[in-house]
ROSE-481242 format. One record per residue (C-alpha): x, y, z; residue in three letters; residue number from 0; chain. Coordinates in pm, whole numbers. Layout:
N
+--------+--------+--------+--------+-----+--------+
!   east !  north !     up ! residu ! num ! chaine !
+--------+--------+--------+--------+-----+--------+
!      X !      Y !      Z !    ala ! NUM !      A !
...
+--------+--------+--------+--------+-----+--------+
END
This chain:
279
+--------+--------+--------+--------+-----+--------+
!   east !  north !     up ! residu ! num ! chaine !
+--------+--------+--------+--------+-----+--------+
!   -535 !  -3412 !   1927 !    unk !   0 !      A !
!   -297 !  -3574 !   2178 !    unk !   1 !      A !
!   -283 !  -3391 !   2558 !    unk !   2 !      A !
!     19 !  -3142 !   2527 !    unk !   3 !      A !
!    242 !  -3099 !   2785 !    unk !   4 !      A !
!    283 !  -2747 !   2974 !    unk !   5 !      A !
!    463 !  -2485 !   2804 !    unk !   6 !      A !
!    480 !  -2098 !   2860 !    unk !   7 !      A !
!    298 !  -1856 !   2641 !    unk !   8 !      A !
!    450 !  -1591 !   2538 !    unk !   9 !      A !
!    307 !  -1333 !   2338 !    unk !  10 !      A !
!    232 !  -1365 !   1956 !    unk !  11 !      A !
!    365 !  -1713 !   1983 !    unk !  12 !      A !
!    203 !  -1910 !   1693 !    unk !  13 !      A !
!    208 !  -2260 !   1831 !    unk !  14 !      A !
!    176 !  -2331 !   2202 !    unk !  15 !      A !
!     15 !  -2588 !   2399 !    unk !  16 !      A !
!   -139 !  -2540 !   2762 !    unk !  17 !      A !
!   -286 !  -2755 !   2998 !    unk !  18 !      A !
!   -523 !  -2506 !   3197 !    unk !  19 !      A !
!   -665 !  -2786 !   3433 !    unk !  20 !      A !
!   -671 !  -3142 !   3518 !    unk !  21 !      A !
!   -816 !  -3314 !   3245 !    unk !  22 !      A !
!   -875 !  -2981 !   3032 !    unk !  23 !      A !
!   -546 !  -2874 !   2752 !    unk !  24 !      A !
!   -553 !  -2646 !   2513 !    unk !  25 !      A !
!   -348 !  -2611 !   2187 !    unk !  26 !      A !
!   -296 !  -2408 !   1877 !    unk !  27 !      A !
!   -125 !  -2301 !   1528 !    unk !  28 !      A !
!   -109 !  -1986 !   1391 !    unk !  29 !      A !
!    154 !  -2079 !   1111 !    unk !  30 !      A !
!    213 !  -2420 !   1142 !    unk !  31 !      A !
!    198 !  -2818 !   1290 !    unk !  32 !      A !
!    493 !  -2964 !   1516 !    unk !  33 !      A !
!    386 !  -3294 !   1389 !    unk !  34 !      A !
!    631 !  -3406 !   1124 !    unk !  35 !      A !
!    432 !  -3657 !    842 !    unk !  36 !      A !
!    408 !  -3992 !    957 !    unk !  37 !      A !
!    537 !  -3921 !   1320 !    unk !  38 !      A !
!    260 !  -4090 !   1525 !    unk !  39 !      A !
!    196 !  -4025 !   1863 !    unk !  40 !      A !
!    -68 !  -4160 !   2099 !    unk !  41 !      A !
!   -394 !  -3956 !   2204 !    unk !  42 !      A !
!   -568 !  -4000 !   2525 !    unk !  43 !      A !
!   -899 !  -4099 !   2605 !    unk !  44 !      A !
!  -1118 !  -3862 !   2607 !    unk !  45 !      A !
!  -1323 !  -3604 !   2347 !    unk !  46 !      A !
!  -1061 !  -3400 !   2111 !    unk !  47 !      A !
!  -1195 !  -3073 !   1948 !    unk !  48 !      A !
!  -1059 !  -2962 !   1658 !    unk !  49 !      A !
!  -1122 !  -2696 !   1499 !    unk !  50 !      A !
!   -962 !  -2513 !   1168 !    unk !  51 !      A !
!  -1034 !  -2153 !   1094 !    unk !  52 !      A !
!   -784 !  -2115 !    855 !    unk !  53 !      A !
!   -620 !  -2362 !    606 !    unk !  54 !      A !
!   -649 !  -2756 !    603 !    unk !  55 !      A !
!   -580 !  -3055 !    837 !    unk !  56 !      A !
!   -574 !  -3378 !    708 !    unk !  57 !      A !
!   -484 !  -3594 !   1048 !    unk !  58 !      A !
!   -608 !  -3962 !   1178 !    unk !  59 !      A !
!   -680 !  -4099 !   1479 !    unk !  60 !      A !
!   -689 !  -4479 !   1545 !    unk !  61 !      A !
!   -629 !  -4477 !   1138 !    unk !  62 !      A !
!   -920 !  -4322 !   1099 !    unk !  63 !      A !
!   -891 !  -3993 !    844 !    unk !  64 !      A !
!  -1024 !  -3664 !    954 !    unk !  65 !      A !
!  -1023 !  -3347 !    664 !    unk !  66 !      A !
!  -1097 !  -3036 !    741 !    unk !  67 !      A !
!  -1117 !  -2712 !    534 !    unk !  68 !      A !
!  -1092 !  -2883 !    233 !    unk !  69 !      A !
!  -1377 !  -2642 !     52 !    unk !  70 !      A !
!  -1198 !  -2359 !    239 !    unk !  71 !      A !
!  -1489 !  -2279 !    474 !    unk !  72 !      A !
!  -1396 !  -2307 !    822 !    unk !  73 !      A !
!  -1505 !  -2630 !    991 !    unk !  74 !      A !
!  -1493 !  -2832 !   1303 !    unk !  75 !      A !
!  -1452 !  -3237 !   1429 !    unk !  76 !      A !
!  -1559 !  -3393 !   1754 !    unk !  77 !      A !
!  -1359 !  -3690 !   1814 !    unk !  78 !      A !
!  -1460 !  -3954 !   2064 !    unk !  79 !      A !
!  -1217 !  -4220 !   2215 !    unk !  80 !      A !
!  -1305 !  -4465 !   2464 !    unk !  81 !      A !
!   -946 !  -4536 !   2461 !    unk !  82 !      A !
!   -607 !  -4429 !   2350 !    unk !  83 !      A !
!   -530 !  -4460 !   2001 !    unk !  84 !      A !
!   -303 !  -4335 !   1744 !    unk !  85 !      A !
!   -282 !  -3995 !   1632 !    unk !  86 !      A !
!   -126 !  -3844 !   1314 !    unk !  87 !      A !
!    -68 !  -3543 !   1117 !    unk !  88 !      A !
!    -69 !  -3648 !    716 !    unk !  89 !      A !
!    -44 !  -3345 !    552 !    unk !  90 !      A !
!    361 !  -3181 !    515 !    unk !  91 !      A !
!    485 !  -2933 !    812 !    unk !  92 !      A !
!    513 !  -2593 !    783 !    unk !  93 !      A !
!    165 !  -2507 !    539 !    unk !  94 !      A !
!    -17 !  -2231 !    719 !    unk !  95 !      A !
!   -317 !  -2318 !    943 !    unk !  96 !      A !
!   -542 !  -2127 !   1216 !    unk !  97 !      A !
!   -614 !  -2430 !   1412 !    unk !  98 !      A !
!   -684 !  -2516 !   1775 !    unk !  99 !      A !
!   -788 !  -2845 !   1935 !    unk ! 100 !      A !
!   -925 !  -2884 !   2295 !    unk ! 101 !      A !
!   -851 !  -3219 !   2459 !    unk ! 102 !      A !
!  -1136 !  -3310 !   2749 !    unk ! 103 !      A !
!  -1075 !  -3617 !   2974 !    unk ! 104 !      A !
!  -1302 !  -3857 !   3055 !    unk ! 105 !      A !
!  -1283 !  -3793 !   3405 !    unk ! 106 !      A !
!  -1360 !  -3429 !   3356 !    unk ! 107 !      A !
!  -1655 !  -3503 !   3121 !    unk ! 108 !      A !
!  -1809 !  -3738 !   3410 !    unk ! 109 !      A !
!  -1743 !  -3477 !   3662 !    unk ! 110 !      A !
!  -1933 !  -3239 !   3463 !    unk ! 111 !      A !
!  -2194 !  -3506 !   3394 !    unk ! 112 !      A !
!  -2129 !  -3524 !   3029 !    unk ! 113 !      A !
!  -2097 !  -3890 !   2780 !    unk ! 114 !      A !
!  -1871 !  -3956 !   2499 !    unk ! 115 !      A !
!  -2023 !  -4063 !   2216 !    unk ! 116 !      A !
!  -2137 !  -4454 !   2241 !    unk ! 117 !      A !
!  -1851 !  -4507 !   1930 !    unk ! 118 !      A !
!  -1510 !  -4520 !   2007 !    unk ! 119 !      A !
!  -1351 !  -4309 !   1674 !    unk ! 120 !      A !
!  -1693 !  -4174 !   1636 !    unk ! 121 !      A !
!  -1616 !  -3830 !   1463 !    unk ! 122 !      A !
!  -1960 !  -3566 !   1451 !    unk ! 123 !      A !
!  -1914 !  -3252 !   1212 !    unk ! 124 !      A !
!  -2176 !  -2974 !   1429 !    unk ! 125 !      A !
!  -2210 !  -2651 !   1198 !    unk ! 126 !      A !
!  -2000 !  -2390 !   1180 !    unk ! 127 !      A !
!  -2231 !  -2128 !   1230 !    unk ! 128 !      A !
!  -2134 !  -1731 !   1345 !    unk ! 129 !      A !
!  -2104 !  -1788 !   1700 !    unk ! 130 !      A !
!  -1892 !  -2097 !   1670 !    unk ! 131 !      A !
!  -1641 !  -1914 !   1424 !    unk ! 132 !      A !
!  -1627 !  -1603 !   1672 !    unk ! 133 !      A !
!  -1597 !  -1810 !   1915 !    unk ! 134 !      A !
!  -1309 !  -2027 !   1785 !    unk ! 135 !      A !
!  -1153 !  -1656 !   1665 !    unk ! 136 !      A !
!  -1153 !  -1520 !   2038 !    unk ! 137 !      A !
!  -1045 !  -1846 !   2187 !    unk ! 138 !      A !
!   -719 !  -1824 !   1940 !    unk ! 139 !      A !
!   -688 !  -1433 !   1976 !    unk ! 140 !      A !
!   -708 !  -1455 !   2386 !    unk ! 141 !      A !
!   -409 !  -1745 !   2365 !    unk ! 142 !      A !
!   -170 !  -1578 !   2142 !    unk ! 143 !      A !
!   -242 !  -1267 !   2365 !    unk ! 144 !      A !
!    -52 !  -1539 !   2672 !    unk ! 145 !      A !
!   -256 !  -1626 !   2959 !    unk ! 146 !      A !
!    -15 !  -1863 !   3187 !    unk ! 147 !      A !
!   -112 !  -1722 !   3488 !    unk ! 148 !      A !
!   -408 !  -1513 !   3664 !    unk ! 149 !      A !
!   -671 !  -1394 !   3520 !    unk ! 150 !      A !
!   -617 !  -1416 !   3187 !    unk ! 151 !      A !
!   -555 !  -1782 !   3261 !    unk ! 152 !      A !
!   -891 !  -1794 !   3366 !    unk ! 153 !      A !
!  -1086 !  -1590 !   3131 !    unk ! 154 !      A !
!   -871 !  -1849 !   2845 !    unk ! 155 !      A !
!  -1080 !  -2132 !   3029 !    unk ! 156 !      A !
!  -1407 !  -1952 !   3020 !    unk ! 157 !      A !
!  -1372 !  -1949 !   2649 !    unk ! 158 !      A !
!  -1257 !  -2297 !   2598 !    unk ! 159 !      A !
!  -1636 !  -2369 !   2805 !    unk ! 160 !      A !
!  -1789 !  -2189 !   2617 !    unk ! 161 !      A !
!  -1663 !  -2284 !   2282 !    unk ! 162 !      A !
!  -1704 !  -2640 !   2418 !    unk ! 163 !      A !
!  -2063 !  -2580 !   2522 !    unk ! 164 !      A !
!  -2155 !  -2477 !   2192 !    unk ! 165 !      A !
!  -1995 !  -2727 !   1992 !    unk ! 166 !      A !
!  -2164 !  -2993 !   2151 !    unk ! 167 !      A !
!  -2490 !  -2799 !   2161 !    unk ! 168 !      A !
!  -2475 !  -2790 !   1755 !    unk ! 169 !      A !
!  -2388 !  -3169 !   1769 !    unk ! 170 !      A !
!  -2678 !  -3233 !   1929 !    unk ! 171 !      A !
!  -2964 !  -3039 !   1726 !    unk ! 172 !      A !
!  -2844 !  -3354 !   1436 !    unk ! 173 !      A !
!  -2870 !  -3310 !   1089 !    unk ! 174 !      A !
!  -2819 !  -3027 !    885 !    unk ! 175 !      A !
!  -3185 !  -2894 !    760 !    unk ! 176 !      A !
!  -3326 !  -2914 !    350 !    unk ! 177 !      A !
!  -3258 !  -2633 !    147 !    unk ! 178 !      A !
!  -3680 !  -2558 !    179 !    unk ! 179 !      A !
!  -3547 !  -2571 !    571 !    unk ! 180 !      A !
!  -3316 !  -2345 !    558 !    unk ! 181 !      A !
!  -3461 !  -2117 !    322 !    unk ! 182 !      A !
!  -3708 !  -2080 !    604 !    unk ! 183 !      A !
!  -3440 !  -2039 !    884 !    unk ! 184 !      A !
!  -3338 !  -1750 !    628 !    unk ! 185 !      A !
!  -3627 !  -1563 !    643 !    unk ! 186 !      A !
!  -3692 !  -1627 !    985 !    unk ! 187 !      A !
!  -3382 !  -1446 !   1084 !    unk ! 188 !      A !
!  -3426 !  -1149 !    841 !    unk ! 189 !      A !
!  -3801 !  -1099 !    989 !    unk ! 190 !      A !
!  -3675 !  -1074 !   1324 !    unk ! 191 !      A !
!  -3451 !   -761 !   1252 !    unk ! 192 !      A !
!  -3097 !   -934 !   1362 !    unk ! 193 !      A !
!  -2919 !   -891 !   1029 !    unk ! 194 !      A !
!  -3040 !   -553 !    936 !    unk ! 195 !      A !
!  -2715 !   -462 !    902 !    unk ! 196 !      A !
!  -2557 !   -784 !    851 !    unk ! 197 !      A !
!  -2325 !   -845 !    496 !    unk ! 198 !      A !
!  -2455 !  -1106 !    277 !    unk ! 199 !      A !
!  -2143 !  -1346 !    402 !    unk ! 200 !      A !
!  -2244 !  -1273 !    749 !    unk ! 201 !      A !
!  -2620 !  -1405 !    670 !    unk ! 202 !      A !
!  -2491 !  -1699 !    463 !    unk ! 203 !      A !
!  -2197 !  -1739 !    768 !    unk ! 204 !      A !
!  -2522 !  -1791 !    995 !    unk ! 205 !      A !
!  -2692 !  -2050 !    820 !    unk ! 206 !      A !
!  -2395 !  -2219 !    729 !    unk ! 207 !      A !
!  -2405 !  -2196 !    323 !    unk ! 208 !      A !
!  -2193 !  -2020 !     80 !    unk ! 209 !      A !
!  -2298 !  -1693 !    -38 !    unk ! 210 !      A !
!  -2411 !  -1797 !   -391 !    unk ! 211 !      A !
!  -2577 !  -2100 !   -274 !    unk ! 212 !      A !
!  -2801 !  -1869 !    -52 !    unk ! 213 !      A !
!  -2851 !  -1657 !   -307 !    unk ! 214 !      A !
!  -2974 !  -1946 !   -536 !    unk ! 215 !      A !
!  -3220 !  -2141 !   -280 !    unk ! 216 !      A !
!  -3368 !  -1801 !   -123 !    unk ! 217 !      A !
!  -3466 !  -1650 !   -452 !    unk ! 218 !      A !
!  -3638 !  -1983 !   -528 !    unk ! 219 !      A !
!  -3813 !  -2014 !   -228 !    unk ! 220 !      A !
!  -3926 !  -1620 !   -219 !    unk ! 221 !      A !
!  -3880 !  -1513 !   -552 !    unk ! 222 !      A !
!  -3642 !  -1242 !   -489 !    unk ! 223 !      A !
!  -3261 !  -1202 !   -353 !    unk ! 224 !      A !
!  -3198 !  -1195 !     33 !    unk ! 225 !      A !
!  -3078 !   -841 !     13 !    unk ! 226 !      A !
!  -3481 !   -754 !   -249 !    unk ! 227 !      A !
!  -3638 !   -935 !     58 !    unk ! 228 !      A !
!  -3470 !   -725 !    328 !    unk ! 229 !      A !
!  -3528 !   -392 !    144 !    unk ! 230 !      A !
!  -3876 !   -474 !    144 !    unk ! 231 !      A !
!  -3931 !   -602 !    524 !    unk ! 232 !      A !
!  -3782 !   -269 !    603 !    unk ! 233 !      A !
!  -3979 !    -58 !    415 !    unk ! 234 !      A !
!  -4330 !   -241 !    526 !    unk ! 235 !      A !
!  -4175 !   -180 !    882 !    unk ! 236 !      A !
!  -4136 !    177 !    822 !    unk ! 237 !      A !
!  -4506 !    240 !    646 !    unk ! 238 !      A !
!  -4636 !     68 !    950 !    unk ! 239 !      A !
!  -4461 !    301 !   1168 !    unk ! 240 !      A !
!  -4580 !    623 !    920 !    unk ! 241 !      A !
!  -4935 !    523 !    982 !    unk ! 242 !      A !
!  -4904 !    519 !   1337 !    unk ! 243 !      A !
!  -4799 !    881 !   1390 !    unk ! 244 !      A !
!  -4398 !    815 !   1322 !    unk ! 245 !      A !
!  -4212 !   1118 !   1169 !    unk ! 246 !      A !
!  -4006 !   1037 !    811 !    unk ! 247 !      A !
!  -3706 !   1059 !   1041 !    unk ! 248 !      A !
!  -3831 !    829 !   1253 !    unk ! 249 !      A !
!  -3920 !    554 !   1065 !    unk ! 250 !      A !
!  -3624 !    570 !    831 !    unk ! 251 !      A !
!  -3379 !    509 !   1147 !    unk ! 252 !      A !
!  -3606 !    271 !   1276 !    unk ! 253 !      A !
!  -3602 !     82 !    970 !    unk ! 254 !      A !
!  -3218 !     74 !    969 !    unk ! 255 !      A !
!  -3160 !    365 !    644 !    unk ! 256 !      A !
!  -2933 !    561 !    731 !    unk ! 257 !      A !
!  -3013 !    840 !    448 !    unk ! 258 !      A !
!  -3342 !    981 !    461 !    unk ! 259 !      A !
!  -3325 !   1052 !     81 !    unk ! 260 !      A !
!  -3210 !    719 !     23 !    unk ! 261 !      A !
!  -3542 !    632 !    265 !    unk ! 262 !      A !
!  -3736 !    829 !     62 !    unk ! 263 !      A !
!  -3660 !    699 !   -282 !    unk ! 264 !      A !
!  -3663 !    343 !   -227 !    unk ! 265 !      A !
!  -4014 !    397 !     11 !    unk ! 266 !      A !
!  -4166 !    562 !   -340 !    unk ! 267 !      A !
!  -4011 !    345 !   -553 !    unk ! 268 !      A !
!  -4214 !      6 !   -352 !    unk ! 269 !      A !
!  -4536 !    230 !   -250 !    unk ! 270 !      A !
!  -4554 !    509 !   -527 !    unk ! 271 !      A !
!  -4579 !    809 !   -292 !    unk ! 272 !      A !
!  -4345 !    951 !    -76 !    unk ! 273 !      A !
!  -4329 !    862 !    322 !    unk ! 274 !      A !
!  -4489 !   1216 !    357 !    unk ! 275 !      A !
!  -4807 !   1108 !    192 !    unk ! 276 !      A !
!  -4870 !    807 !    412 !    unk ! 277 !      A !
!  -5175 !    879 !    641 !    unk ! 278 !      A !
+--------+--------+--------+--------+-----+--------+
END
């Protein structure tokens, strides 16, 4: 979106703009857009993040149309422009949005050795994965919280980097992968332990799908639901742990139950003995 000019935070403000450095500005909405429909204003050269956490934007650049959170999900837009062009807000003033955009100069992206885009209006969609979300929710949090000066200031700019880092780090991995893909990716991250305690939105958050979707793919791919396939990878991690000398206790809170008799039950219900009997 275009370059704002400086403005004071103050706290719980729900729109602001700051520039934090030369070539770097940040801006947000907690409620809603300053940008009246069909007011057009002009946006710098440069790479424009936007991203929407909350509600839906439906803006252009250069006449170009840009919609995000149209299936509700969260999502995010890197726009390159190799020149100025028009920007405009379509959709009607005072809906309720989480948005914030981050507007990068092309100086600053030489200085930090980094290209636009070879496509002037060239819009890329990376995935809104876990850490981009969190991300995007601290970023917001840390600017209503007002940071004009100090370090707060400077902790705000940290987390624009860092949200910037990993936006353009998704860009580049490309394409989203198959279904069989990320069915894989799924089980990949239950094996390693990570979402032991993780909700099934949380897992599906990850591997950017809805819930149900998930649910769909993994059972067809493994034959059973994420949650079956969990219980299960658990379990085998705690019988392993039994045969090596582990007490019940032990290998119940290793294998993230936090009830030994709920341990116990689902350890006889896969196994047919009780975790006393494994030798």
């Amino acid at each position: 979106m275009p370059a704002p000019q400086h403005r004071a935070q103050t706290p719980n403000a729900r729109r602001a703009a700051l520039q934090l450095r030369s070539g770097l500005a940040l801006s947000y909405s907690t409620l809603s857009h300053a940008h009246a429909p069909g007011q057009e204003v002009q946006a710098a050269a440069g790479l424009h993040l936007v991203m929407v956490l909350q509600g839906r934007l439906h803006l252009t650049f250069g006449g170009q149309a840009q919609r995000l959170g149209e299936s509700g999900q969260a999502e995010l837009a890197l726009i390159s422009l190799h020149r100025p062009a028009r920007f405009e807000r379509k959709d009607a003033a005072g809906l309720a949005e989480h948005r914030l955009s981050l507007q990068i100069s092309q100086q600053w992206l030489d200085q930090a050795g980094l290209r636009l885009p070879s496509r002037h209006l060239g819009a890329e969609r990376p995935r809104m994965g876990r850490a981009l979300q969190d991300l995007g929710r601290g970023l917001l949090g840390q600017a209503q919280a007002g940071a004009a000066t100090g370090l707060a200031r400077l902790r705000l700019e940290c987390q624009c980097l860092e949200l910037l880092s990993e936006a353009l780090s998704q860009a580049e991995q490309g394409a989203a992968p198959s279904p069989p893909e990320r069915m894989q990716l799924a089980r990949e991250l239950l094996d390693s332990g990570a979402a032991d305690h993780w909700s099934l939105a949380d897992i599906a958050l990850e591997l950017d799908l809805h819930e149900n979707t998930l649910q769909r793919h993994f059972r067809a791919a493994h034959g059973c639901s994420v949650f079956e396939y969990l219980r299960r990878r658990r379990l085998a991690r705690a019988h392993a742990l039994l045969r090596q000398g582990a007490s019940v206790a032990q290998a119940a809170l290793e294998a993230a139950f936090e009830s030994p008799a709920n341990f116990a039950t689902a350890f006889k219900k896969q196994y047919g003995i009780s975790p006393s009997q494994v030798k």
